[in-house]
C-alpha positions as CSV (number, residue, x, y, z in Angstrom):
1,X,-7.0,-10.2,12.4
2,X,-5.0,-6.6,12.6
3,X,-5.8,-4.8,9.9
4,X,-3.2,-1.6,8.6
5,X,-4.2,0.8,5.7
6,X,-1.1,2.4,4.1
7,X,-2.2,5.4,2.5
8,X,0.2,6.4,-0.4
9,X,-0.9,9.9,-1.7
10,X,0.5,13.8,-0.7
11,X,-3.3,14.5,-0.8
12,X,-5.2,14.1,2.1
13,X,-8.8,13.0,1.7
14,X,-8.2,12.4,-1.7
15,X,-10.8,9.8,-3.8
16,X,-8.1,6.6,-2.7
17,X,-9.0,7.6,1.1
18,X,-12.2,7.7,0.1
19,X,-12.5,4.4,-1.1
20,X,-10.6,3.1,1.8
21,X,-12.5,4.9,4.3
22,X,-16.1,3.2,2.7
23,X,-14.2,-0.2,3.2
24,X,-12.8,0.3,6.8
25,X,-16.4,1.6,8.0
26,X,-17.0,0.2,11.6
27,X,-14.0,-2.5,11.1
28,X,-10.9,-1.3,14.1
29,X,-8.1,-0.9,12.0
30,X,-4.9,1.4,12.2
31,X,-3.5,3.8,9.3
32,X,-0.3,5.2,8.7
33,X,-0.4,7.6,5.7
34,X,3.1,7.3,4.2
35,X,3.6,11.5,3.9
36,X,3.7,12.0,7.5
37,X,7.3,9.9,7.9
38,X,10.2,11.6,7.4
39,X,11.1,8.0,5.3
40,X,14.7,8.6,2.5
41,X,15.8,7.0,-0.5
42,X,18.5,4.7,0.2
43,X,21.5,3.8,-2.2
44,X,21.1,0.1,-3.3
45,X,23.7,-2.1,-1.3
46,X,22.6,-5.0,-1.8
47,X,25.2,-6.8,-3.9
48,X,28.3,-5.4,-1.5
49,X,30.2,-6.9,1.4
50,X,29.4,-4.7,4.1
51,X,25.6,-4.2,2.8
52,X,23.4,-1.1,3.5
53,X,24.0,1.6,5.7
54,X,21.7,2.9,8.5
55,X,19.5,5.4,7.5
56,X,18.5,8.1,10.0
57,X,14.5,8.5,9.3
58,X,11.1,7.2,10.3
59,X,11.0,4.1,8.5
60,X,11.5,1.3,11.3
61,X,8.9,3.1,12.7
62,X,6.7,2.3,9.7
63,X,8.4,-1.2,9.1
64,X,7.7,-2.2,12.7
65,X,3.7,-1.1,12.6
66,X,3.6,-2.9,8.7
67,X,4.8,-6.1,10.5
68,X,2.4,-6.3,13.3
69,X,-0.3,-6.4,11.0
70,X,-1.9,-9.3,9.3
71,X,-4.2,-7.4,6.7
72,X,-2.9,-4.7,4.6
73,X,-4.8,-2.6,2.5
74,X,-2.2,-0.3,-0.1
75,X,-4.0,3.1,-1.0
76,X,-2.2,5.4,-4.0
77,X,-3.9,7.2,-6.6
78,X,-2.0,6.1,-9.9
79,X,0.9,9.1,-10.6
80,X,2.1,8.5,-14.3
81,X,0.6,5.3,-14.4
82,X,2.5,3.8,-11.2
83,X,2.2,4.4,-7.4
84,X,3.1,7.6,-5.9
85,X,6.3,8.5,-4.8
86,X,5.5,7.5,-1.4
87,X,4.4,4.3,-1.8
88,X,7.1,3.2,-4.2
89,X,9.9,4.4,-1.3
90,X,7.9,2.2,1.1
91,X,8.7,-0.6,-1.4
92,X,12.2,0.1,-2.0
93,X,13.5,0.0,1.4
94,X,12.0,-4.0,1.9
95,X,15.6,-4.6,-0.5
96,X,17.5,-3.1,3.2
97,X,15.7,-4.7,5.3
98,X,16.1,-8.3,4.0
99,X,19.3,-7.8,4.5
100,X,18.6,-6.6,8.3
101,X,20.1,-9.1,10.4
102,X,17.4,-7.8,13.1
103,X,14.3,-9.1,10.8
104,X,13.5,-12.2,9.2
105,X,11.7,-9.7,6.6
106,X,10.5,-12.6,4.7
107,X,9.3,-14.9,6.9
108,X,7.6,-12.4,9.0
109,X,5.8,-10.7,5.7
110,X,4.5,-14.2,4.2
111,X,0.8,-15.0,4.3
112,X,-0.1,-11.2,4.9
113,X,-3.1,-10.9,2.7
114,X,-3.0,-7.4,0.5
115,X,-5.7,-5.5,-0.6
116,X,-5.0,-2.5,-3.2
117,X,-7.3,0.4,-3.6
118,X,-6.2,3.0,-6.9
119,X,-8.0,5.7,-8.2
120,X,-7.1,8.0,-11.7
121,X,-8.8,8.7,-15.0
122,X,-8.2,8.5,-18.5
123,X,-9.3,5.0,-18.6
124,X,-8.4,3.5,-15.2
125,X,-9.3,0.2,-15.8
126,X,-7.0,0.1,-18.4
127,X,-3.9,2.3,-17.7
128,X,-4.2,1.4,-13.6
129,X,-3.5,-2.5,-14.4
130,X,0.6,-2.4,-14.7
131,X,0.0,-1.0,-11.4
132,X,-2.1,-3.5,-10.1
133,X,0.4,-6.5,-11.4
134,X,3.6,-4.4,-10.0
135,X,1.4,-4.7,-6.8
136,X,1.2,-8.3,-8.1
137,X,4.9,-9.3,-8.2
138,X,5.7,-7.3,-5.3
139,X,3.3,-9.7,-3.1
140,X,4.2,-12.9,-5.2
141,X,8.1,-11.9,-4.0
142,X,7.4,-11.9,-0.3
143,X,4.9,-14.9,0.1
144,X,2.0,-12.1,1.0
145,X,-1.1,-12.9,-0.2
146,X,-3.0,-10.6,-3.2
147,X,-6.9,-11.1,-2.1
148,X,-8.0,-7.8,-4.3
149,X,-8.4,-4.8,-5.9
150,X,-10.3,-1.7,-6.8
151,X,-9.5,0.9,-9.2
152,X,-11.8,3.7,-9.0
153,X,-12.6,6.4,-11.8
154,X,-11.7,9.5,-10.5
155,X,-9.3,12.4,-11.0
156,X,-10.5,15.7,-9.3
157,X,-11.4,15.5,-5.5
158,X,-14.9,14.0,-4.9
159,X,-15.2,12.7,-8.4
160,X,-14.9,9.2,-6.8
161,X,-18.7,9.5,-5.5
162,X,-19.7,9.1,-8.9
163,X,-18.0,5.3,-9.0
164,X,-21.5,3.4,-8.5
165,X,-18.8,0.4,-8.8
166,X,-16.0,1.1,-6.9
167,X,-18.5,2.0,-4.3
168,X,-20.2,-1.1,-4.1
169,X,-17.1,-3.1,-3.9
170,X,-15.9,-1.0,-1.1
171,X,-19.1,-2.0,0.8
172,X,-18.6,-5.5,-0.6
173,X,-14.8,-5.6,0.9
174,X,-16.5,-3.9,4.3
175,X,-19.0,-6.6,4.8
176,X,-16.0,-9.5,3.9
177,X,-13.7,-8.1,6.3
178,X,-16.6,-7.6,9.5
179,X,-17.1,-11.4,9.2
């Protein structure tokens, strides 16, 4: 099984990464952290005749590396109570390609399994799950597969140590996916 890690935050080694990085420990895996693309907003064609326009960036590049991959694991800190920016534009652009002639998006995204790792404070568990049901409908939409979750308790870098829970379902998810 290919595993892919889509890290969504500006920060690097940020608590999400964290928690990600605890999970992916000895497991071969690739990640693509979404603020290294050069990946635009598009404007939404998809009720028109001649449909969306080519966009010149990195996202086939990103598409192309999402599709090869059976596992994914989503990583964003929750931003106002949603994903980041990144992550959300990673989202937005499945509407273009389902209209791609060149993919059967659809069909070639149904039965991935997704994973979702979030981190934030002011009562995470609480103001983390519309997040974690957007997640939710997203996956139901395409046919993938929503095995899990995490959201960790953590604001300020390194906070996320502190987690005794988050922690130990990191190294639950690590010993799942080894087998």
């Amino acid at each position: 099984m290919k595993i892919l890690t889509i890290l969504g935050s500006s920060r690097e080694n940020g608590n999400s990464e964290y928690l990600v990085k605890q999970a992916m420990k000895g497991i071969e895996h690739t990640q693509l952290r979404l603020s290294d693309y050069k990946i635009h907003p598009i404007n939404d064609m998809r009720h028109t005749d001649e449909g969306f326009s080519p966009v010149d960036d990195d996202y086939e590049s990103v598409l192309s590396e999402f599709l090869a991959h059976d596992l994914i694991i989503f990583v964003t800190p929750i931003y106002w109570f949603g994903m980041t920016s990144h992550m959300k534009l990673f989202f937005d652009r499945w509407s273009q390609y389902m209209r791609d002639d060149r993919f059967d998006f659809k069909n070639q995204v149904r039965g991935k399994k997704a994973y979702v790792i979030t981190t934030g404070g002011s009562n995470p568990y609480v103001s983390g799950l519309p997040l974690i049901q957007q997640f939710g409908h997203i996956f139901d939409f395409v046919g993938m597969s929503f095995e899990d979750y995490v959201i960790g308790n953590a604001v300020k870098p390194g906070e996320i140590k502190e987690d005794l829970l988050a922690l130990d379902k990191m190294n639950a998810w690590n010993h799942t996916l080894k087998k």
